[in-house]
C-alpha positions as CSV (number, residue, x, y, z in Angstrom):
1,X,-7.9,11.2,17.9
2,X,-11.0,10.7,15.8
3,X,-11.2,7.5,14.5
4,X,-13.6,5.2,12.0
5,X,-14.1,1.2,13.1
6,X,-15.9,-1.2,10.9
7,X,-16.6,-3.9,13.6
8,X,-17.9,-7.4,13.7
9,X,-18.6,-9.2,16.4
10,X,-19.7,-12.4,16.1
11,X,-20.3,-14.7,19.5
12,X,-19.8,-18.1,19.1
13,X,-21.4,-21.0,20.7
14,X,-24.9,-19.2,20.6
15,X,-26.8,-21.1,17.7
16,X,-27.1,-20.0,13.9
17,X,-28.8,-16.4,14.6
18,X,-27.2,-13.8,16.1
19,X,-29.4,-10.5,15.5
20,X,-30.2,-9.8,19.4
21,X,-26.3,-9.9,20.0
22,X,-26.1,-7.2,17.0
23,X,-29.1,-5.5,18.6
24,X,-27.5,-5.3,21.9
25,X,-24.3,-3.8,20.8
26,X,-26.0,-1.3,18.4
27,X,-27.6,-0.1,21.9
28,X,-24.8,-0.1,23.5
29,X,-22.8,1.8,20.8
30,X,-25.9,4.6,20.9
31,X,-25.8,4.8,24.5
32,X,-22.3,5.8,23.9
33,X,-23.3,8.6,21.7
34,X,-21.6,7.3,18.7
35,X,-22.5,8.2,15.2
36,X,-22.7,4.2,13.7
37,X,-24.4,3.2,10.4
38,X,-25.3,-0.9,10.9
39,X,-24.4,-3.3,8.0
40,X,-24.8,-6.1,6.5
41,X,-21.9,-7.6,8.0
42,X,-21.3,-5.1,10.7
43,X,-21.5,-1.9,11.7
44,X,-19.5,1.7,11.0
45,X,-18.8,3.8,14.1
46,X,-16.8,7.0,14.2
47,X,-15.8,9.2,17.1
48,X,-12.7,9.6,19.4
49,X,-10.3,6.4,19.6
50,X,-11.2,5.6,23.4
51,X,-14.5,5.9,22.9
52,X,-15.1,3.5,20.2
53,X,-12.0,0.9,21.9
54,X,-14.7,0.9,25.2
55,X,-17.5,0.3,23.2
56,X,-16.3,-2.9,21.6
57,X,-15.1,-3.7,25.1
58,X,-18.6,-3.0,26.2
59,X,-20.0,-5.4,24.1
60,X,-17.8,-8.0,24.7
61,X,-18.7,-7.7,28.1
62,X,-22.8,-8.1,27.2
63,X,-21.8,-10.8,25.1
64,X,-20.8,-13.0,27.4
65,X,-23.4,-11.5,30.1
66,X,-26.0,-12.8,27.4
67,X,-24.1,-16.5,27.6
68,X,-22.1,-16.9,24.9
69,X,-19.0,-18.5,25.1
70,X,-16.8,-17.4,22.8
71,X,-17.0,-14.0,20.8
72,X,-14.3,-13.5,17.8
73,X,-14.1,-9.8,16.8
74,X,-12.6,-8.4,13.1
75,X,-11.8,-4.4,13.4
76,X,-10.6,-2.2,10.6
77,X,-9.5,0.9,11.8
78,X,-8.9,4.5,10.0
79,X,-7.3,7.4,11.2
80,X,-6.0,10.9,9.3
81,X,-4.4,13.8,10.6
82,X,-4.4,15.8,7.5
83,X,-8.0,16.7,7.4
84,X,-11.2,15.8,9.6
85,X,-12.9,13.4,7.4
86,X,-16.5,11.6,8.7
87,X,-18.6,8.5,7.4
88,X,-20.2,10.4,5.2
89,X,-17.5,12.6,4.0
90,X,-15.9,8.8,2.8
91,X,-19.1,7.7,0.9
92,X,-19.7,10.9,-0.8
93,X,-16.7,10.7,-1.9
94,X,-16.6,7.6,-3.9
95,X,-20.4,8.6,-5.1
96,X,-19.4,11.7,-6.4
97,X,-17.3,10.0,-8.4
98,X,-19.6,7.4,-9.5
99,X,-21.8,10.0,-10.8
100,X,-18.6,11.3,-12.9
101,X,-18.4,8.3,-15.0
């Protein structure tokens, strides 16, 4: 089942800046060959459900490797079955519509 996370991780414990930890998930979330589009606050990634579950797992695990302590994590998670439906398919979307008004 294809699926599209929005995920935030966000280790605690580590001091006020926490770009390297983003960094290091970004690469493992590439390594993974997962299409991802990084945020703001997070970062998209889209491909098949066991996939994407590991690579959240994955970081998790580097995480801690890299000493943090504590890690809290907030997933969203989408799914359809009536149609195949990427990142992009969801932004153009809403921009099509945008131009429409």
């Amino acid at each position: 089942m294809n699926v599209i996370m929005d995920l935030c991780v966000v280790p605690i414990g580590v001091g006020l800046s926490v770009s390297k930890y983003v960094a290091a998930c970004h690469k493992i979330i590439e390594a993974a060959g997962l299409k991802s589009s990084l945020h703001a606050y997070g970062t998209n990634i889209e491909g098949e459900w066991d996939a994407v579950f590991d690579v959240v797992k994955k970081c998790h695990e580097t995480i801690h490797g890299m000493g943090a302590p504590r890690i809290t994590t907030t997933i969203k998670v989408g799914t359809r079955n009536d149609k195949a439906q990427s990142m992009e398919d969801k932004i153009s979307s809403v921009e099509n519509k945008l131009a429409d008004t």
